[in-house]
N, C-alpha and C positions, 0 to 999 in steps of 0.2 A: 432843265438844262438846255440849251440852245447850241444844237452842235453843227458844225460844218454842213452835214448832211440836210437840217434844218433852212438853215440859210439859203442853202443852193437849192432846193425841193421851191419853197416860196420866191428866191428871187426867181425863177425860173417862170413859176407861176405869176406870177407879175409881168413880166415882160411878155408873155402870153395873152394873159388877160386883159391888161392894157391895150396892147397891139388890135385884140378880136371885139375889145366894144370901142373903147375914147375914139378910137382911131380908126374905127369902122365907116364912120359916116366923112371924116376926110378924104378917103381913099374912092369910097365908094357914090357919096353923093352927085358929083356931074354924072356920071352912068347911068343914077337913079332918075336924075332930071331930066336927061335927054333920052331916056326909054318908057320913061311914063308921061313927058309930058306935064310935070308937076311944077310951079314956082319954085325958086329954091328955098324961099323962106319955106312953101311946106316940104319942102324935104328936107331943109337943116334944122326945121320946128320938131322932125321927131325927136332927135338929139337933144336936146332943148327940155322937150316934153321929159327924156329919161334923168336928166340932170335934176328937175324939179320933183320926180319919185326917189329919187336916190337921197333929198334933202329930207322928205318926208318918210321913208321909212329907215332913216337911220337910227330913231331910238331903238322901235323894233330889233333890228338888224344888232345894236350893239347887247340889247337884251338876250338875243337867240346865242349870240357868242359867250356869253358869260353863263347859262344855262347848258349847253348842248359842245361848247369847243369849237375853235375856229376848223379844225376839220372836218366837220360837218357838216358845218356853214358856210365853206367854203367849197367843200364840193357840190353841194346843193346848188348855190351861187354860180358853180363852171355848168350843172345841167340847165338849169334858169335862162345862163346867158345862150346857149346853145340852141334852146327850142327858139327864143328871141329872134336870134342870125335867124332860123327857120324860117318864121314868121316876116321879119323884112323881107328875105329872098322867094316869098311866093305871095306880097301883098301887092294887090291889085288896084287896093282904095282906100285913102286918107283914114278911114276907120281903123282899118286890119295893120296898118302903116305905123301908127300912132300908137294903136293897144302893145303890137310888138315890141316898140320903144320904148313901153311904158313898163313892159315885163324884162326889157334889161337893163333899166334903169332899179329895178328887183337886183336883179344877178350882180348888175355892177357894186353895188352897195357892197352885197356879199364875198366881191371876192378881190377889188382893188385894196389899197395900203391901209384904211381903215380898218379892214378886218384884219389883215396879215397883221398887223401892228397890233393889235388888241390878241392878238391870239400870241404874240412874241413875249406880249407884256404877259401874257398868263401864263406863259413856258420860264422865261427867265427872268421876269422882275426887272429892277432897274439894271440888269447887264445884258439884257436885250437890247440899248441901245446904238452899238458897235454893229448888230446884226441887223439894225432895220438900217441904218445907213449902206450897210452891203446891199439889202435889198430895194433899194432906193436905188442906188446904181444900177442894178440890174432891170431893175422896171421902168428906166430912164431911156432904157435903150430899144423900146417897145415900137418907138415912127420908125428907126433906122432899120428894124428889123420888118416889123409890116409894112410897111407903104410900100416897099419892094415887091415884098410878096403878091399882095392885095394889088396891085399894078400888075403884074405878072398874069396874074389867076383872072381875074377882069379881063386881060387880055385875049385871052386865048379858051376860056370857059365863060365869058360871061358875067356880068355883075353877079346875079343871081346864085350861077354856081358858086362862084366866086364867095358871094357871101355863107351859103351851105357850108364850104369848106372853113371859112372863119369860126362857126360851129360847131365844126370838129374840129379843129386846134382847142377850142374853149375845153371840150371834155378831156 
């Protein structure tokens, strides 16, 4: 059964999770460009890079949900994206840069609307679809709530911290 508490638990998580990856490298990329030094193709290529694991490990990902439950999978998916944020906020070189991209292109898989929605569809069947509309609204509103943030935190902490702190939002 899909209740209220349901709803509000994952859109929440949505509009979180959205905010600390998708919109990670919006907020954060000229900071990244102009403190490393980097092209912005290679700093908007890590993004890119995670987009293209997220295609690639989604049978996986929808296999681990149907096995193990989208809570699982999806908190797994919030620690995943966490060490990720870590990993961009203390790489130094296109390798370290790119691997961490490529481990929350992992996370993201696990914990944006593909999962919540596969884990709806296994709580409430075809009347989970009223609730993933709620949650869709909710994780809709993930730029208007971080880019402020992540603007903010960049400001006055730094990209780097900045992105730490995107990391823990994720957990």
């Amino acid at each position: 059964m899909v209740t209220p508490w349901v709803v509000l638990s994952l859109g929440i998580s949505q509009l979180v999770c959205w905010g600390v990856t998708t919109y990670l490298i919006g907020v954060f990329g000229p900071h990244i460009e102009a403190d490393l030094g980097w092209s912005g193709s290679a700093v908007y290529g890590g993004f890119s890079a995670a987009l293209v694991v997220m295609g690639l490990v989604s049978p996986w990902a929808g296999r681990l949900i149907d096995r193990f439950g989208g809570r699982l999978v999806m908190g797994a998916g919030s620690c995943l994206s966490a060490v990720a944020c870590a990993g961009i906020a203390v790489a130094t070189n296109l390798v370290g840069y790119y691997l961490a991209w490529c481990l929350l292109g992992v996370g993201m898989r696990l914990v944006l609307y593909d999962a919540a929605f596969a884990t709806l569809a296994r709580i409430g069947g075809t009347q989970a679809r009223q609730a993933m509309s709620q949650i869709t609204l909710l994780g809709g509103l993930a730029s208007t709530v971080f880019w402020p943030i992540g603007h903010f935190l960049a400001e006055h902490l730094g990209w780097r911290l900045a992105v730490l702190a995107y990391g823990g939002f994720a957990l």
